[in-house]
C-alpha positions in Angstrom: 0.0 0.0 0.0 1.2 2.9 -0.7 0.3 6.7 -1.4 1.0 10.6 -1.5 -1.2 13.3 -0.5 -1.2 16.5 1.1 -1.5 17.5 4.7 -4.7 19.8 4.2 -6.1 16.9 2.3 -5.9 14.2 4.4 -6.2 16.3 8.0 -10.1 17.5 7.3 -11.6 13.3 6.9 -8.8 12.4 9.5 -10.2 15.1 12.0 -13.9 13.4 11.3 -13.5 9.7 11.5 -10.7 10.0 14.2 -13.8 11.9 16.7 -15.4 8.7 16.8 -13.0 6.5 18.1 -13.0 5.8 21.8 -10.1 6.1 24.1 -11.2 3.4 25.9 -12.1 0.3 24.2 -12.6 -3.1 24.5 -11.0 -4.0 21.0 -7.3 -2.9 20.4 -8.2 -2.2 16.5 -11.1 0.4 17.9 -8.2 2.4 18.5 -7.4 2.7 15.0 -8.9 4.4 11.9 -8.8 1.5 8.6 -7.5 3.2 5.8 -8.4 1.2 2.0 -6.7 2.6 -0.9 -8.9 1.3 -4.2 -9.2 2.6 -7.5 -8.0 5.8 -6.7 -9.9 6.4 -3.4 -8.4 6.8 0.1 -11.4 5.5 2.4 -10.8 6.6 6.2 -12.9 4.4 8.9 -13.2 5.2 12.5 -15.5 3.2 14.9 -16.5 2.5 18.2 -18.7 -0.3 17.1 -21.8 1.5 17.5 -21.1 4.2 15.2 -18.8 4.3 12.7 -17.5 7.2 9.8 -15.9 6.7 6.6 -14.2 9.6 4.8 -13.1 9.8 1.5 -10.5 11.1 -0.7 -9.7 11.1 -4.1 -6.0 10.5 -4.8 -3.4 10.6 -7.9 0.0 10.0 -8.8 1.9 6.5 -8.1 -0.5 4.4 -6.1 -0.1 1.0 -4.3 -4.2 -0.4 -3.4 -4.6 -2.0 -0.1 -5.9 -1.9 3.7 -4.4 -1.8 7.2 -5.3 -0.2 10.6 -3.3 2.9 12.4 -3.5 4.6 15.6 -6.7 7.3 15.2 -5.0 9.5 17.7 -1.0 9.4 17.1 -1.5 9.8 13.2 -4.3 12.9 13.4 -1.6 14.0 15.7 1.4 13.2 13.2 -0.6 15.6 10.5 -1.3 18.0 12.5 2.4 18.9 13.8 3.6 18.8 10.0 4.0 22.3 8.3 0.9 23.9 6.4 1.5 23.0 2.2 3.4 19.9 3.7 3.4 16.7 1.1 2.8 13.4 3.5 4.8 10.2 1.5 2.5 6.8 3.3 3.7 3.2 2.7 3.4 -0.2 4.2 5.9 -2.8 4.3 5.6 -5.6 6.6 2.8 -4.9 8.5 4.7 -1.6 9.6 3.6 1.9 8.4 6.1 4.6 7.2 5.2 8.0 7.0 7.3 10.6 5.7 7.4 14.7 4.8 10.5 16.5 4.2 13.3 15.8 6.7 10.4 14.0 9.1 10.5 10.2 9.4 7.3 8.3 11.3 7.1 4.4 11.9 3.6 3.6 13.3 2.4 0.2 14.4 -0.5 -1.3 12.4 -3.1 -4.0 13.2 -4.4 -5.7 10.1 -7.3 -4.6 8.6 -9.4 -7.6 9.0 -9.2 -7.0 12.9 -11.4 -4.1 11.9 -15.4 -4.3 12.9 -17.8 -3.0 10.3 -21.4 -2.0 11.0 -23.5 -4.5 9.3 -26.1 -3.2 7.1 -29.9 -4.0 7.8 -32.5 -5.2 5.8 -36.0 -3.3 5.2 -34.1 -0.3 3.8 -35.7 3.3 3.1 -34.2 6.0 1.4 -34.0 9.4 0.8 -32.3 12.5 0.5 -32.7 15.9 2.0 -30.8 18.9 2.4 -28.4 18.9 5.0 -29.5 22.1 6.7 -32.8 20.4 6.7 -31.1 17.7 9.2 -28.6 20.3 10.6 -31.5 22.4 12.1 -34.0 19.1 13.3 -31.1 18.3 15.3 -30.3 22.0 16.1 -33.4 22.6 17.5 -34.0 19.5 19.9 -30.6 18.0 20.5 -30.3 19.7 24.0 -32.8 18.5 25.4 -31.7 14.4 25.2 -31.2 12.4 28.5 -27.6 12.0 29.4 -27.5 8.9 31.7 -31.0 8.1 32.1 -31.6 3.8 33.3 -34.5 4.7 30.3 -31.8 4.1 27.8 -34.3 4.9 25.4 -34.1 8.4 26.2 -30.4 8.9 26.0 -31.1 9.8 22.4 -33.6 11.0 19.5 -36.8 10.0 18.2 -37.1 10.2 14.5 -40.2 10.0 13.2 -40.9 9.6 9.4 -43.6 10.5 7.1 -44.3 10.4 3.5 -44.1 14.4 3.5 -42.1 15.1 6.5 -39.5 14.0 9.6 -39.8 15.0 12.6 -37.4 14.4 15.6 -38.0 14.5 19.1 -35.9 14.8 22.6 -36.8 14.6 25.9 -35.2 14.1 29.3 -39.2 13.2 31.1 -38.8 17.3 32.4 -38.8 18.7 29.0 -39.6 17.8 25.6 -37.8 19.2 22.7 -39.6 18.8 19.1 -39.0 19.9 15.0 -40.7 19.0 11.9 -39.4 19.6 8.5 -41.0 19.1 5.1 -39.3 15.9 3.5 -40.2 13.7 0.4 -40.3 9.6 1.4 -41.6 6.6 -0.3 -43.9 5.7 2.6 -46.9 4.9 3.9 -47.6 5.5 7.2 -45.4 6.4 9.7 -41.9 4.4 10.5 -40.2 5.6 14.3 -36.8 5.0 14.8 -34.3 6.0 18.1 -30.9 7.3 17.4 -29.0 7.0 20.4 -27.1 10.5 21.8 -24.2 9.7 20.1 -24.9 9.0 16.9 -26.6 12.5 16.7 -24.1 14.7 18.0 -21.4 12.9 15.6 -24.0 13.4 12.4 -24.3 16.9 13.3 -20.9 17.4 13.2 -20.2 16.2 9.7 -23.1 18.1 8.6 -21.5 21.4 7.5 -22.3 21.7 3.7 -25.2 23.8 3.6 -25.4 23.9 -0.4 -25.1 19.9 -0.2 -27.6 16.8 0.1 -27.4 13.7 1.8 -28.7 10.7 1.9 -30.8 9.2 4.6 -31.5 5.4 5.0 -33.4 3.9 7.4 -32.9 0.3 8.4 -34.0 -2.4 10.2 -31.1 -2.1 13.1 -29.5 1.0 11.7 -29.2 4.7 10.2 -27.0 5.4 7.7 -26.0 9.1 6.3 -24.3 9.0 2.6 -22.7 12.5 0.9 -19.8 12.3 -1.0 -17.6 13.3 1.4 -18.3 11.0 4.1 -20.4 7.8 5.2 -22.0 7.6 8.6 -23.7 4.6 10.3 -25.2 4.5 13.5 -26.8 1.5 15.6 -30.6 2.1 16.6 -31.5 2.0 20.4 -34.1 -1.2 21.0 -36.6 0.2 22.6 -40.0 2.0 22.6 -40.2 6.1 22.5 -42.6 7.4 25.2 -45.7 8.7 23.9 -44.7 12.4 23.1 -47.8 13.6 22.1 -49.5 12.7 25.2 -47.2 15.1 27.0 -48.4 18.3 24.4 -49.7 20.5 26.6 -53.8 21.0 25.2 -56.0 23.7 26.1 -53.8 26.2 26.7 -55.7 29.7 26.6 -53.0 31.8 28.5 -50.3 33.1 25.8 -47.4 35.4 26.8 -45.8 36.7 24.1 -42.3 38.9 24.5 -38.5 40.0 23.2 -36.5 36.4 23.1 -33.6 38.2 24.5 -35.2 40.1 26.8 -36.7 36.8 28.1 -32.9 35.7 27.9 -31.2 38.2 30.1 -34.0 37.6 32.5 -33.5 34.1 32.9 -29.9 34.4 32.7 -29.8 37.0 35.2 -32.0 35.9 38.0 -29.9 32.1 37.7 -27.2 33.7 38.8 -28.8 33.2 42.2 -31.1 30.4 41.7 -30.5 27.2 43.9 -27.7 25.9 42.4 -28.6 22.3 42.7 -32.6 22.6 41.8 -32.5 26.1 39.7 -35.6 26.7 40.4 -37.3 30.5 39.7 -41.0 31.8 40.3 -43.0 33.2 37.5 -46.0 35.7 38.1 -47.9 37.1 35.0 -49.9 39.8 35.6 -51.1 42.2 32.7 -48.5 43.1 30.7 -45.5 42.3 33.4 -43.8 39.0 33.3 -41.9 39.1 37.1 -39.2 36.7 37.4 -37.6 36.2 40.7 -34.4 32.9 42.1 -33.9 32.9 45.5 -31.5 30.5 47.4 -30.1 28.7 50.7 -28.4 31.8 51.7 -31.2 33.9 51.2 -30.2 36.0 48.3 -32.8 37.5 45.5 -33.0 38.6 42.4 -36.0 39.9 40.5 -36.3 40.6 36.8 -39.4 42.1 34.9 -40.0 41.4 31.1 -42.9 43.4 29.5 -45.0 40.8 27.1 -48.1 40.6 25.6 -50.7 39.2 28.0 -53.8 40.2 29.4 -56.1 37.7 31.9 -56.0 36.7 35.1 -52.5 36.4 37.0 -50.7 33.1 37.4 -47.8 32.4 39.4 -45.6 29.3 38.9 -42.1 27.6 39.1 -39.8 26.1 36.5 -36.1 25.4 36.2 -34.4 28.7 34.7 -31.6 26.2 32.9 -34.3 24.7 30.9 -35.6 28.0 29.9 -32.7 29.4 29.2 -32.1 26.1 26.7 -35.0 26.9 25.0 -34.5 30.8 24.4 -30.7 29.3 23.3 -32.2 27.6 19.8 -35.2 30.0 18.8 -33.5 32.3 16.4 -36.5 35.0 16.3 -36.9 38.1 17.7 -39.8 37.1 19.4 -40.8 34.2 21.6 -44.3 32.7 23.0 -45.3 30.9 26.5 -48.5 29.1 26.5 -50.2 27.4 29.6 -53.6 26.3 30.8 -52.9 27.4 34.8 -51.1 27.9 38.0 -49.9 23.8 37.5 -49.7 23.2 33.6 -46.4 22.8 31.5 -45.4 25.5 29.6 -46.0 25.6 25.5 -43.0 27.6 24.3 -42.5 28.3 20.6 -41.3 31.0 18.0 -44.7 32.4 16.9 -43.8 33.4 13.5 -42.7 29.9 12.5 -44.4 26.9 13.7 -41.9 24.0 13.1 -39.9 23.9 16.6 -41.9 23.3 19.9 -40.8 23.2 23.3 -42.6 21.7 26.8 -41.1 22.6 30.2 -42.6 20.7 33.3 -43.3 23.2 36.3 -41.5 22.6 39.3 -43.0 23.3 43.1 -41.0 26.2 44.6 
């Protein structure tokens, strides 16, 4: 095997394959990325045997084909220390990799590539492909609000949920709910859920950064695969069922507060400051045209912010965690910002009121 390329060529697919693999591993070749020269194409592969990346390069000049395993880290780390313009010589011989550039000499340790573990495709396929700002901004708007360590495994990741004309993704930790539906074009019938756990989503998001591009979307039967010409991603599906979401859609909501995002923003931001720091907790009290927002904590400090909003009807007073607010104001990209709730003890509806695709529950809290 045998190639040359140059440094800015090969560091951008290192950089994305290499951020899958784990540090610590229960295979040694999980360590490594799997490089296969063919035909002209330099295929990069990094793993952690749920997820996995492949990145792709076209090459030319004297080229030997082949395959064989490197360590992720030390050889991202090798291109990165070489000089910008730098011209990186790669050959194998004898199961031991020699990398050169100018006066530079590198001899890495391989494992062979059939040590390697693939992602197996899945049977009952679907396919179809989307802008990847369409993606970008499902997972944009909801990602935050994914379990982190929950024993319901099945929320330590994202709902997608597919339709003929749309997909929609959903996130929710059981004391908020994050949703986004974009228009899409599927062969389908009916609707076809699948979980992608939390890792899987932050690592597509990531290699989504073409926003004149396409990609490719496949569902399968055990896994999600994400095809551009730059790269291929595959992620494992979490086994297991989704809550019902739309049980937890606040209905009947006839209180609406409407106000400035960012004034909402520094509010919330502000009167954290001196929130309980281990329940975050702040009160709410709507009156006519004055949202008053007020933290207090253990050592009995205050703070108190007004907001003035659009509301008229009778006052309500209420509790929620400030972070989770201050989540939500974090991904609506309008000026303006609504609240919706039904009374003293509902959820609050939260959503941009000039465009209808994001929406966000928050549970209230007792203060």
């Amino acid at each position: 095997m045998r190639f040359t390329v140059s440094r800015e060529l090969l560091i951008k697919p290192l950089q994305l394959v290499a951020g899958v693999v784990e540090r610590r591993h229960t295979l040694p070749a999980l360590a490594n990325v799997l490089l296969v020269l063919e035909d002209g194409v330099l295929a990069l592969t990094g793993s952690d045997s749920e997820v996995e990346i492949i990145g792709r390069i076209s090459l030319d000049g004297k080229l030997e084909d082949g395959e064989i395993t490197v360590p992720a880290k030390k050889f991202l780390d090798i291109c990165k220390s070489l000089p910008e313009g730098a011209t990186i010589d790669f050959s194998l011989d004898n199961q031991k990799v020699l990398v050169k550039s100018g006066r530079s000499r590198f001899t890495l340790s391989t494992l062979p590539a059939t040590d390697f573990p693939t992602v197996q495709h899945s049977g009952d396929e679907l396919t179809f492909v989307v802008a990847q700002t369409e993606i970008k901004r499902l997972i944009e708007r909801t990602s935050f609000a994914m379990a982190q360590q929950d024993v319901r495994y099945y929320l330590n990741g994202m709902l997608w949920e597919l339709r003929a004309d749309s997909l929609r993704v959903v996130a929710t930790d059981g004391h908020r709910l994050a949703m986004c539906t974009r228009p899409i074009e599927a062969d389908l019938e009916g609707v076809r859920q699948s979980i992608i756990p939390r890792k899987g989503v932050i690592e597509l998001s990531r290699l989504l950064n073409d926003p004149e591009d396409t990609v490719e979307i496949t569902f399968g039967a055990t896994n999600i695969r994400a095809n551009t010409q730059a790269f291929a991603f595959t992620s494992k599906l979490v086994d297991g069922k989704f809550p019902d979401y739309e049980r937890v859609l606040p209905k009947g909501g006839d209180k609406v507060v409407v106000g400035n995002r960012d004034d909402f923003k520094q509010a919330f931001s502000r009167t954290a400051i001196l929130s309980n720091d281990k329940y975050r907790g702040v009160r709410f009290v709507i009156e006519n045209g004055v949202l008053t927002v007020t933290a207090s904590n253990p050592e009995q400090e205050e703070a108190e912010e007004q907001v003035f909003v659009e509301y008229e009807g009778v006052s309500l007073e209420m509790g929620f965690n400030v972070s989770y607010l201050l989540d939500v104001t974090n991904v609506i990209d309008s000026d303006s910002m609504s609240i919706t709730m039904a009374d003293n003890n509902s959820s609050a509806l939260i959503q941009d009121p000039n465009n209808g695709d994001a929406l966000y529950v928050v549970m209230p809290m007792r203060l």
